[in-house]
N, CA and C atoms as an extended XYZ file, in Angstrom:
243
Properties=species:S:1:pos:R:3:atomname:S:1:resname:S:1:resid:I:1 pbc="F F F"
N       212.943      231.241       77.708 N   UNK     1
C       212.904      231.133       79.158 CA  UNK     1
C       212.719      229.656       79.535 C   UNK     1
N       213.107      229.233       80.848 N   UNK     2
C       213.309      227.633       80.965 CA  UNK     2
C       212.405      227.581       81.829 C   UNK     2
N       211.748      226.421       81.755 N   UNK     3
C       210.331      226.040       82.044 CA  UNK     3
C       210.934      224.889       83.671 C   UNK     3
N       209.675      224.758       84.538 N   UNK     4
C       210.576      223.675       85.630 CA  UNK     4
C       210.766      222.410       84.882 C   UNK     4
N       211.759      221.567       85.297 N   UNK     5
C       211.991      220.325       85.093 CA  UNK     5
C       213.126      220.472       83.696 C   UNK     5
N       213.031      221.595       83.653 N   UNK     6
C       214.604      221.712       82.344 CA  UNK     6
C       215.690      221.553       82.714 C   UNK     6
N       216.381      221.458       81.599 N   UNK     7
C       217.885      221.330       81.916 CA  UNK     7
C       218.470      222.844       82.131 C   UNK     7
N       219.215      223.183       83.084 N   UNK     8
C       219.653      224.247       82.880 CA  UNK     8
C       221.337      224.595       83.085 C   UNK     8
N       222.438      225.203       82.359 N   UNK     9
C       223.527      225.407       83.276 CA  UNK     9
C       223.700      225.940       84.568 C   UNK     9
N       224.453      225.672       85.384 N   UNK    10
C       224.885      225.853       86.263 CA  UNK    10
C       225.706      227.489       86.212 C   UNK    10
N       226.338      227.862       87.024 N   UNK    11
C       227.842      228.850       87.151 CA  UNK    11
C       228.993      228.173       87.009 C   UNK    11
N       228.873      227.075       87.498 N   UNK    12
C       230.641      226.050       87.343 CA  UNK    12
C       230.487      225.279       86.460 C   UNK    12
N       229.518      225.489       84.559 N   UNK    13
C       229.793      224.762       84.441 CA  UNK    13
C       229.372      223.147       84.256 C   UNK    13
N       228.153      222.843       84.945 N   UNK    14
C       227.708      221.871       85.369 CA  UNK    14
C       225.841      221.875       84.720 C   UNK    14
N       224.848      220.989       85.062 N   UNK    15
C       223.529      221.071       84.691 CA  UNK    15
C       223.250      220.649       85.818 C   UNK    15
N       221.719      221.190       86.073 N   UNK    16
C       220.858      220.737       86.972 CA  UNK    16
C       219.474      221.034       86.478 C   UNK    16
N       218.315      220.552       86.947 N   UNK    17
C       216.955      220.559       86.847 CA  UNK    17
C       215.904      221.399       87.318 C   UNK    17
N       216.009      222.528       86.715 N   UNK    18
C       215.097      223.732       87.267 CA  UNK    18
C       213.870      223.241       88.208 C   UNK    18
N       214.143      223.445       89.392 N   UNK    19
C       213.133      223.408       90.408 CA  UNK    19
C       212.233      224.405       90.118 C   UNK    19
N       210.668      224.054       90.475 N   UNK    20
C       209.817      225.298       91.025 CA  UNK    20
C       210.393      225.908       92.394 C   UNK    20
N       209.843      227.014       92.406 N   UNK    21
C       209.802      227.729       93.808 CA  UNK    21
C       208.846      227.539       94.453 C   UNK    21
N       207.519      227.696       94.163 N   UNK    22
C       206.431      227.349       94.811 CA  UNK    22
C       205.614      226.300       94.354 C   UNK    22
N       204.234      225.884       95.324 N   UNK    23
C       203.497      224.767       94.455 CA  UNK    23
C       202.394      225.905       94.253 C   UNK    23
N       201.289      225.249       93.630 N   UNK    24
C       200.438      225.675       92.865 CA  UNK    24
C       199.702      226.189       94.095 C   UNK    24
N       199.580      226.218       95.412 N   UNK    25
C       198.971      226.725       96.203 CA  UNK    25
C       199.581      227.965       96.645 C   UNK    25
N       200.969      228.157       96.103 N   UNK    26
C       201.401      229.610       96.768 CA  UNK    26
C       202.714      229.092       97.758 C   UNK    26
N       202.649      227.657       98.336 N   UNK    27
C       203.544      227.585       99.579 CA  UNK    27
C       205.285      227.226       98.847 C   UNK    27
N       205.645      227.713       99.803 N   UNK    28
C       207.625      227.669       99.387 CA  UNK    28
C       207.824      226.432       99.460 C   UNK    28
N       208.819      226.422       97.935 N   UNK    29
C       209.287      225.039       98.064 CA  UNK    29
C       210.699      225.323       98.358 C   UNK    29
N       210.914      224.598       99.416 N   UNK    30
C       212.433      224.650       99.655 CA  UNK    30
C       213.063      224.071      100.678 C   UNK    30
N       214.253      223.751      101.608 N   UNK    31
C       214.546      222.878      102.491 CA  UNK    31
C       213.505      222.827      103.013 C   UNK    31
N       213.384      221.304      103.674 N   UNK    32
C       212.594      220.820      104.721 CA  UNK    32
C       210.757      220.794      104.485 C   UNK    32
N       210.164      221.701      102.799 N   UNK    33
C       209.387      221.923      102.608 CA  UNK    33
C       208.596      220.762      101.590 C   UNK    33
N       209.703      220.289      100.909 N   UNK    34
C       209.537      219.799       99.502 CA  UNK    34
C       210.004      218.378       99.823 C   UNK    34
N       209.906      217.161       98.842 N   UNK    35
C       209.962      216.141       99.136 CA  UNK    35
C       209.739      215.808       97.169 C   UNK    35
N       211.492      215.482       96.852 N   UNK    36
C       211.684      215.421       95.302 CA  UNK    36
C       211.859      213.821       95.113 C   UNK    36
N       211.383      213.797       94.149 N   UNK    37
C       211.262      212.311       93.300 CA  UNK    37
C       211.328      212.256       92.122 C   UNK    37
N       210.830      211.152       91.770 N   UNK    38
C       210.791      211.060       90.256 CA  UNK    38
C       209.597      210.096       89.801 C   UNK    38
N       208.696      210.221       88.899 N   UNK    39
C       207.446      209.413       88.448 CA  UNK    39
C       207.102      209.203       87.218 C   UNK    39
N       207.115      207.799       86.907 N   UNK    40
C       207.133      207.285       85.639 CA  UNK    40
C       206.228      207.359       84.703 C   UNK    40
N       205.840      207.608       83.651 N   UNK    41
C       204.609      208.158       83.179 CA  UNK    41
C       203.833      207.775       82.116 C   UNK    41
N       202.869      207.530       81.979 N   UNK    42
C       202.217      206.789       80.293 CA  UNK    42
C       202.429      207.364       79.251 C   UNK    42
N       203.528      208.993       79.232 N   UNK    43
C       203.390      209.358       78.108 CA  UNK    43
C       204.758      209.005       77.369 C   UNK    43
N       205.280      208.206       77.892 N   UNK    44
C       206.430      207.973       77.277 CA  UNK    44
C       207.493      208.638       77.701 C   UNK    44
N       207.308      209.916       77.679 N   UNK    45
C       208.781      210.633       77.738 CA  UNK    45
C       210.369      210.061       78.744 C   UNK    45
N       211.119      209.884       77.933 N   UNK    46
C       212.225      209.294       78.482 CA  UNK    46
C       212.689      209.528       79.598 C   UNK    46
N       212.457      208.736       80.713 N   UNK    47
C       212.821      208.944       82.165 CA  UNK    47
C       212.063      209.728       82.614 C   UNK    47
N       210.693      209.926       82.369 N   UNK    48
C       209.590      210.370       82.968 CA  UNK    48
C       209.941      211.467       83.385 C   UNK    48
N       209.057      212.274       84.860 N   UNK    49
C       209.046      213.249       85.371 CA  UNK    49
C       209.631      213.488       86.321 C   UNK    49
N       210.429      214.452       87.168 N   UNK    50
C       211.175      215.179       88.065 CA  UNK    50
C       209.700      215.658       89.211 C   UNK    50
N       209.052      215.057       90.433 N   UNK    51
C       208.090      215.135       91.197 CA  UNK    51
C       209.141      216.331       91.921 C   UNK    51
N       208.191      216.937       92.435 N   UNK    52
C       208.310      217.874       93.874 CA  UNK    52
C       206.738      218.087       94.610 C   UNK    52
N       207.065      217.877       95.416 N   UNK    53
C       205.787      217.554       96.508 CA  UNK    53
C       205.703      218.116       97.799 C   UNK    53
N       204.843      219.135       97.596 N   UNK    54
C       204.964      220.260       98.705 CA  UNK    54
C       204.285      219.287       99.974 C   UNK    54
N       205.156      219.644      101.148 N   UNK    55
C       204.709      219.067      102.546 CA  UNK    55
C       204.123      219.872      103.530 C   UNK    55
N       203.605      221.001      102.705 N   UNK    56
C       202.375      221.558      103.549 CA  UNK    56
C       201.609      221.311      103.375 C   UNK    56
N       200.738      221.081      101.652 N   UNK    57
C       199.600      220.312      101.205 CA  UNK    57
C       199.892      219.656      100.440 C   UNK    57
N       200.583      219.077      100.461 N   UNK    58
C       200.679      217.497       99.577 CA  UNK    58
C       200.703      217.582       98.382 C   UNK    58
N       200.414      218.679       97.485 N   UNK    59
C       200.137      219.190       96.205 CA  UNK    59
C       201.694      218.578       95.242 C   UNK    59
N       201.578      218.142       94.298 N   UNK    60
C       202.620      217.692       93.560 CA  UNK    60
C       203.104      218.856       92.408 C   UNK    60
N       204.008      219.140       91.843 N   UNK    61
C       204.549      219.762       90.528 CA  UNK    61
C       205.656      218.920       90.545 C   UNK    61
N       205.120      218.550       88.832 N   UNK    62
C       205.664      217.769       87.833 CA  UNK    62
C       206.592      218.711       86.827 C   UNK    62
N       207.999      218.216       86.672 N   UNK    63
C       208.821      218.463       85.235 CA  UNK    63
C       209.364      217.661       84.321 C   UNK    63
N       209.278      217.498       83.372 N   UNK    64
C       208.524      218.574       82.384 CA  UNK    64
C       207.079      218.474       82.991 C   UNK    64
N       206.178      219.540       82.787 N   UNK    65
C       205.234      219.693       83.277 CA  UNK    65
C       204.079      218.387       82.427 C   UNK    65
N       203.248      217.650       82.939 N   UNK    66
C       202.583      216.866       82.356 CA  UNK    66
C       201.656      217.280       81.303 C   UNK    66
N       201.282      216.926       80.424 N   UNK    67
C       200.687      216.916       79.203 CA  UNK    67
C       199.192      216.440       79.168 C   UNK    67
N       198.409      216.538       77.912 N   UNK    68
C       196.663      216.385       78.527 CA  UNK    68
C       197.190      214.489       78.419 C   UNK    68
N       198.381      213.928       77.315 N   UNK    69
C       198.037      212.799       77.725 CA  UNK    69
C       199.102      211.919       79.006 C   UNK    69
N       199.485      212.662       79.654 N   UNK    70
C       200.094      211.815       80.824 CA  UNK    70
C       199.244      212.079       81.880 C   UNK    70
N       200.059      210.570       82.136 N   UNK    71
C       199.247      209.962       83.596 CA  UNK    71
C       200.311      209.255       84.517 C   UNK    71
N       200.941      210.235       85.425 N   UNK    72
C       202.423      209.624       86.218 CA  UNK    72
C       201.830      208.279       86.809 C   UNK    72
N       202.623      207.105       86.575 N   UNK    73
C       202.065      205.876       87.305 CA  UNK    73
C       202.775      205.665       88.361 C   UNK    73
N       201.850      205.206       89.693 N   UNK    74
C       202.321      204.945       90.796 CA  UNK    74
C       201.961      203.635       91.102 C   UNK    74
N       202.719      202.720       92.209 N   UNK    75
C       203.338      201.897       92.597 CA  UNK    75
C       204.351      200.903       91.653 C   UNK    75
N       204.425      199.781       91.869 N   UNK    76
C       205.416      198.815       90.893 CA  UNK    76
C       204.761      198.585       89.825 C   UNK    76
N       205.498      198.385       89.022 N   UNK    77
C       205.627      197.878       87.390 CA  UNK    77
C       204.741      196.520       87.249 C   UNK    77
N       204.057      196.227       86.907 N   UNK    78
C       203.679      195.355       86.314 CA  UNK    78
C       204.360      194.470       85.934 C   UNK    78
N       204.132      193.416       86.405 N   UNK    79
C       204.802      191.842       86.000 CA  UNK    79
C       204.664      191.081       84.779 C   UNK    79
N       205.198      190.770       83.877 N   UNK    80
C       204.617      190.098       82.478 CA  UNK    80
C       205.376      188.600       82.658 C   UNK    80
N       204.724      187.929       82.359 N   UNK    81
C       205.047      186.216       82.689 CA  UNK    81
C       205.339      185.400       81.012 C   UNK    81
């Protein structure tokens, strides 16, 4: 069974990124509800995480789902001189 943030086929053919349906509070994710991104993460994993961010409570779900050692990093990258 495919977990959120997987790859999944399409019907035509095609892949896309298994969305949740809901956030962890119960509320629908779906037009006008959700607010999708993407967040870079300390655990390495290649091209980080697939965000969805419910806009009733702000509550985030992460795919692949985060791990005990990630930590999605937010704002800019760090500068090295």
């Amino acid at each position: 069974m495919a977990d959120v943030g997987d790859l999944v086929p399409t019907t035509d053919d095609k892949w896309m990124t298994l969305a949740p349906q809901h956030c962890p509070n119960g509320h629908q994710l779906d037009g006008g509800k959700v607010l999708v991104g993407h967040a870079p993460c300390s655990c390495g994993i290649r091209g980080g995480h697939t965000s969805w961010r419910c806009q009733v409570c702000d509550t985030p779900v992460y795919g692949p789902p985060l791990s005990a050692g990630c930590r999605p990093l937010a704002g800019p990258a760090a500068v090295r001189t």
